[in-house]
C-alpha positions in Angstrom: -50.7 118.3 52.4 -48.6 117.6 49.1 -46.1 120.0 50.1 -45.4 118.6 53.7 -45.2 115.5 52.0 -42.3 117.0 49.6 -40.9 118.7 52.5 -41.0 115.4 54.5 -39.4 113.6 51.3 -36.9 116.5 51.0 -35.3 116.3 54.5 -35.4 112.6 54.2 -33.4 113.0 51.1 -31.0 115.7 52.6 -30.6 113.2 55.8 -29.8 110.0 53.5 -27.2 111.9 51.4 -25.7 113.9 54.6 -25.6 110.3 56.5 -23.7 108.7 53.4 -21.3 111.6 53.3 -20.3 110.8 57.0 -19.8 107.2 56.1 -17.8 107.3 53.5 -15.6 110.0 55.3 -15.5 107.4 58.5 -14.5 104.5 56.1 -11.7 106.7 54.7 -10.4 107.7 58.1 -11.2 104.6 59.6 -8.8 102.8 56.3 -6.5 105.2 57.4 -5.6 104.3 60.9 -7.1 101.1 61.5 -7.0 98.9 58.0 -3.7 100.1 57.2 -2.0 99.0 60.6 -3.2 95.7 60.9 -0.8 92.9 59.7 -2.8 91.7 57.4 -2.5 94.8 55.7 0.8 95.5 56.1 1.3 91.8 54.4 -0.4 92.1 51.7 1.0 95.2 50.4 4.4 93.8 50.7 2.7 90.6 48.4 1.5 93.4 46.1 4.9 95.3 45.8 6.8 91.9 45.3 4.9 90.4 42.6 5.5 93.6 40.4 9.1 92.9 40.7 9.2 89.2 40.6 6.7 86.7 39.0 8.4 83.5 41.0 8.2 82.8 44.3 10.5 80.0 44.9 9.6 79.0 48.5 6.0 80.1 49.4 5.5 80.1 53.3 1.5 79.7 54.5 0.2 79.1 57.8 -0.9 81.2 61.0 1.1 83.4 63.0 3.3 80.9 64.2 4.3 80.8 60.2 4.2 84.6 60.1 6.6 84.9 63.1 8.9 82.1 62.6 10.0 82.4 59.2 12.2 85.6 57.9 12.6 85.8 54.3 15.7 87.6 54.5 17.5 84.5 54.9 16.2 82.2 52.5 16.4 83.6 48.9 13.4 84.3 46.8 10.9 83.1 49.6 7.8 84.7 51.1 6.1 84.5 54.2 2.0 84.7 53.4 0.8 83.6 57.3 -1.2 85.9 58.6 -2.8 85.7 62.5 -5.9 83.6 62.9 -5.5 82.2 59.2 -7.0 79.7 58.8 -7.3 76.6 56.0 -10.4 78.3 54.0 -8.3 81.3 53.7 -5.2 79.6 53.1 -6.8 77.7 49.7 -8.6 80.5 48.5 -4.9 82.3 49.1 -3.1 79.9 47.1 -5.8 79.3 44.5 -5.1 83.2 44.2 -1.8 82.5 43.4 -2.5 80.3 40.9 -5.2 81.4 39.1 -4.3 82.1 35.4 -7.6 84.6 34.7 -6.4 86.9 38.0 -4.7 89.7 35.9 -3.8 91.5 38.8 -1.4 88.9 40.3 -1.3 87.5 36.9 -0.2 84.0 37.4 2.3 83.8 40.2 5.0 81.0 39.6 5.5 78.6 43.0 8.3 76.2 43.4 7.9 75.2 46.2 5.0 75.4 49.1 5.5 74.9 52.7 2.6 74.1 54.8 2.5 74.2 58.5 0.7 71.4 60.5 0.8 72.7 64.1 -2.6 71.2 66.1 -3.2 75.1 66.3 -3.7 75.3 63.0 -6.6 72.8 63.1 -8.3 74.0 65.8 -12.1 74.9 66.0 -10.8 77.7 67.2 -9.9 79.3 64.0 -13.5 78.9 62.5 -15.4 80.6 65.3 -18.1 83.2 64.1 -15.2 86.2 64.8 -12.2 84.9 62.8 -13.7 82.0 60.1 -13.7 84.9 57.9 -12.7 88.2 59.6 -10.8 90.6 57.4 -13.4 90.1 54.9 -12.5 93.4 52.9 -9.4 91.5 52.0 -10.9 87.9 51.6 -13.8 88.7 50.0 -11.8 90.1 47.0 -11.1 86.2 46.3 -13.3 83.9 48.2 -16.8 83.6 46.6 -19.6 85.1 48.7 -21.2 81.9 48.6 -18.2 80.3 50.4 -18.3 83.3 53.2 -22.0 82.8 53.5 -21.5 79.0 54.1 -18.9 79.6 57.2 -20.9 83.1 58.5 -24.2 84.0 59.6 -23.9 87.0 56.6 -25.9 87.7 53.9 -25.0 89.0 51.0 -25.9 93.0 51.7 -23.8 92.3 54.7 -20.7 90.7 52.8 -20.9 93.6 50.5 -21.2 96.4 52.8 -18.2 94.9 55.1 -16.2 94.5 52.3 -16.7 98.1 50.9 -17.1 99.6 54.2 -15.4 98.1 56.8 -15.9 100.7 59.5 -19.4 99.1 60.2 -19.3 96.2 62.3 -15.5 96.2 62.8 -14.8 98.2 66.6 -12.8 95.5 67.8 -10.6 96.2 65.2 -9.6 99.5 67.0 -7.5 97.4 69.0 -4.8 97.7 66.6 -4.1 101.0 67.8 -3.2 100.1 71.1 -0.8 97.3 70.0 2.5 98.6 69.5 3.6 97.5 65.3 6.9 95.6 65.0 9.3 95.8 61.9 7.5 93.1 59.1 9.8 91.8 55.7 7.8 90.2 53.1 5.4 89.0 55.7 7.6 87.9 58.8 6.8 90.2 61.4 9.3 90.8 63.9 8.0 90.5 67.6 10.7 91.9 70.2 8.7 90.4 72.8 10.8 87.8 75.6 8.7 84.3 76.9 11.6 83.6 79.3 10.8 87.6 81.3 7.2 86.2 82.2 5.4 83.6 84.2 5.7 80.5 81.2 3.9 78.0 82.9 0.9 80.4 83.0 1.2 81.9 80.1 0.7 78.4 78.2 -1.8 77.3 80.7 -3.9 80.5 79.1 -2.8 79.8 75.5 -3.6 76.4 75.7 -7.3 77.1 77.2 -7.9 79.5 74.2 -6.8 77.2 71.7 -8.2 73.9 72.5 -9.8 73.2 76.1 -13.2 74.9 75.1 -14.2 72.8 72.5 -12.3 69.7 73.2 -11.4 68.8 69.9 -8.0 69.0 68.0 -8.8 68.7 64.5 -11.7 70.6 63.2 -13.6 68.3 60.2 -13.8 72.0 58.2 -9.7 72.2 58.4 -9.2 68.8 57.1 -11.4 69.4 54.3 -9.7 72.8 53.5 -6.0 71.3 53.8 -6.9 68.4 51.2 -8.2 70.8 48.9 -4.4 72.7 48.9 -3.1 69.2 48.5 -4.9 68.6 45.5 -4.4 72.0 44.3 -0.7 72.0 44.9 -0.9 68.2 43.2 -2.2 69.5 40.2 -0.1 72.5 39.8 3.1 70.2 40.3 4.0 71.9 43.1 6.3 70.2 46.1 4.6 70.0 49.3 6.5 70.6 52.6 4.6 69.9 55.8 6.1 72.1 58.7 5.8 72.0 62.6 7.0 74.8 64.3 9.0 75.5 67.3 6.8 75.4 70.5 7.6 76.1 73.8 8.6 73.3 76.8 5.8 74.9 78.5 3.7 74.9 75.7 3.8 71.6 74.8 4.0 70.6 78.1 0.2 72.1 78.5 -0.4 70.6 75.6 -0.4 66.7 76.8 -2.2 67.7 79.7 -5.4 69.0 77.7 -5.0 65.4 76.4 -3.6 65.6 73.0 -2.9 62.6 71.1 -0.3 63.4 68.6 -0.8 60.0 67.3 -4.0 60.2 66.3 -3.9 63.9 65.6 -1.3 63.4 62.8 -2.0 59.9 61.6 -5.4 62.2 59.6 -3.0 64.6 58.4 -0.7 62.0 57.1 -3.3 60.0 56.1 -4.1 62.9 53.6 -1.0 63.5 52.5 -0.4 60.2 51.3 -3.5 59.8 49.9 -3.1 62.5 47.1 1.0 62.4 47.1 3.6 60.0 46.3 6.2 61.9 47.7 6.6 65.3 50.5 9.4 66.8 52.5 8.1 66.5 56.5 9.9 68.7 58.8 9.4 68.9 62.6 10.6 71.2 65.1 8.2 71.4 68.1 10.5 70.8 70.1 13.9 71.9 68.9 13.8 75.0 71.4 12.5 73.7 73.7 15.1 74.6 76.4 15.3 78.2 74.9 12.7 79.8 76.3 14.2 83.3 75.4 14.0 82.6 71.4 10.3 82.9 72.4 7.5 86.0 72.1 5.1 83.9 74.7 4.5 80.4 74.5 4.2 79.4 70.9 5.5 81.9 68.8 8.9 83.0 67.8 10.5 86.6 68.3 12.5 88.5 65.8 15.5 86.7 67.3 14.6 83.1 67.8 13.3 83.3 63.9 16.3 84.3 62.5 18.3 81.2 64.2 15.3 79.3 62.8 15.2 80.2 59.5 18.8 79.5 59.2 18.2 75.9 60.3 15.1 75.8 58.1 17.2 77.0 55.0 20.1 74.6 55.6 17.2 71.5 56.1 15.3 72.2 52.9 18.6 72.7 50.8 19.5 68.8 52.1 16.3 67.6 51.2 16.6 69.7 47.6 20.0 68.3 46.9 18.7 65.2 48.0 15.4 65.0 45.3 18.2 66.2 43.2 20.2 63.2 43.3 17.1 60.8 43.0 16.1 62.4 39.8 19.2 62.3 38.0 19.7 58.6 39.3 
């Protein structure tokens, strides 16, 4: 009987170690071809490989994808582009409080002059704090959000934070996806999409975009977002770091959609302003929503920029922020 029972207990053991073995050789293939593909990824490593060069980063770009796509570093000097798709504000404070932080010895203080901050009503939406993307990526996020925080937005427990974050092959198929999405050219975090908005059916398109943005949930701005984006205000505040708010090209079709799901840009931004102004005496404000609007082809589908639309942008972008610079310039020396 006792040595079944060490037989049973040996094979048990012999499974358990054999089964960890397979794991760990998944996670590594699966970090291989999966992790290391996705934007996010790709992004971050640029980050990494940036900061060992360069402690300032003189214009810091956050946002979702419509940030990631829209604005190419190359063309605005000492800039970086941190959007990432599906970001949303949670990740984009604990991001910047990254940046920030004086005890993180591996980014080791990162100097910002200047942070833009993009207020499209995507941004905002419920959308982005759904159980699949409030805190997806969590192998990366977890590295600087507190479990606690990722607890409070998931259904996770700890174990299940750890284990995610450690080994991301469990629990992550969809992420397979990224092999079947062809990867575009990225430069310190713009990612270049080659796709054309003006070859496709637009008005569809945007009908689709805007049902998966907003017309589920009904509701514009999400309370959580709003918390999130007051925290980066006060963080920025306290860091003495100049705020730009940022709307990004959209689509005719797009916005055109957009009234029709009954958005109220009125009262939509009067709570984002009303933030800003609570905690800021002074901010740089710069809308282009609809500046391409009869451009359809500088589009990747409805709301997004391609590789060439971006570069047009960015030059517009650079030459608006240099105005408002000179501008502040003159006001302090007066």
């Amino acid at each position: 009987m006792i040595t079944e029972k060490k037989i049973f207990i040996k094979k048990i053991v012999v499974f358990m170690v054999i089964l960890t073995l397979i794991i760990i050789i998944l996670n590594a293939v699966y970090w291989k071809i999966v992790i290391e593909k996705k934007n996010v990824y790709r992004a971050e490593k640029a980050y990494l490989d940036v900061i060992q060069q360069n402690k300032t980063i003189d214009y810091a770009f956050f946002g979702d994808s419509h940030t990631r796509d829209a604005v190419n570093p190359a063309y605005i000097n000492s800039s970086f582009n941190f959007g990432t798709g599906d970001e949303n504000y949670i990740k984009t404070y604990y991001k910047i409080k990254r940046l920030l932080d004086n005890n993180d010895n591996n980014n080791n203080n990162i100097k910002i002059k200047m942070l833009f901050l993009e207020i499209d009503p995507h941004s905002f939406s419920p959308v982005l704090f759904d159980q699949q993307r409030v805190m997806s990526d969590i192998w990366l996020y977890s590295q600087f959000i507190p479990t606690n925080e990722i607890k409070r937005f998931t259904n996770k427990t700890t174990i299940s934070i750890y284990l995610e974050s450690n080994l991301p092959v469990l629990g992550n198929g969809e992420d397979f996806a990224v092999l079947l999405i062809k990867n575009h050219n990225m430069y310190r975090g713009w990612y270049n999409d080659t796709r054309n908005f003006s070859a496709g059916n637009k008005d569809k398109i945007a009908e689709k975009d805007i049902e998966e943005h907003f017309k589920e949930t009904n509701k514009f701005a999400d309370p959580i977002a709003l918390e999130y984006f007051e925290k980066i205000i006060l963080l920025a505040d306290e860091n003495k770091i100049p705020i730009t708010i940022v709307r990004y090209p959209l689509s005719y079709e797009y916005n055109k959609e957009l009234m029709k799901a009954n958005f109220s840009e009125a009262e939509f931004y009067s709570k984002i302003i009303a933030i800003m102004n609570k905690h800021l005496k002074e901010y740089n404000k710069l809308d282009y929503h609809k500046i391409y609007e009869n451009n359809s082809d500088y589009f990747a589908d409805s709301h997004h920029l391609n590789g060439a639309g971006s570069i047009i942008f960015t030059k517009q972008l650079n030459i608006d922020n240099n105005i408002y610079n000179k501008e502040k310039a003159v006001k302090i020396s007066n």
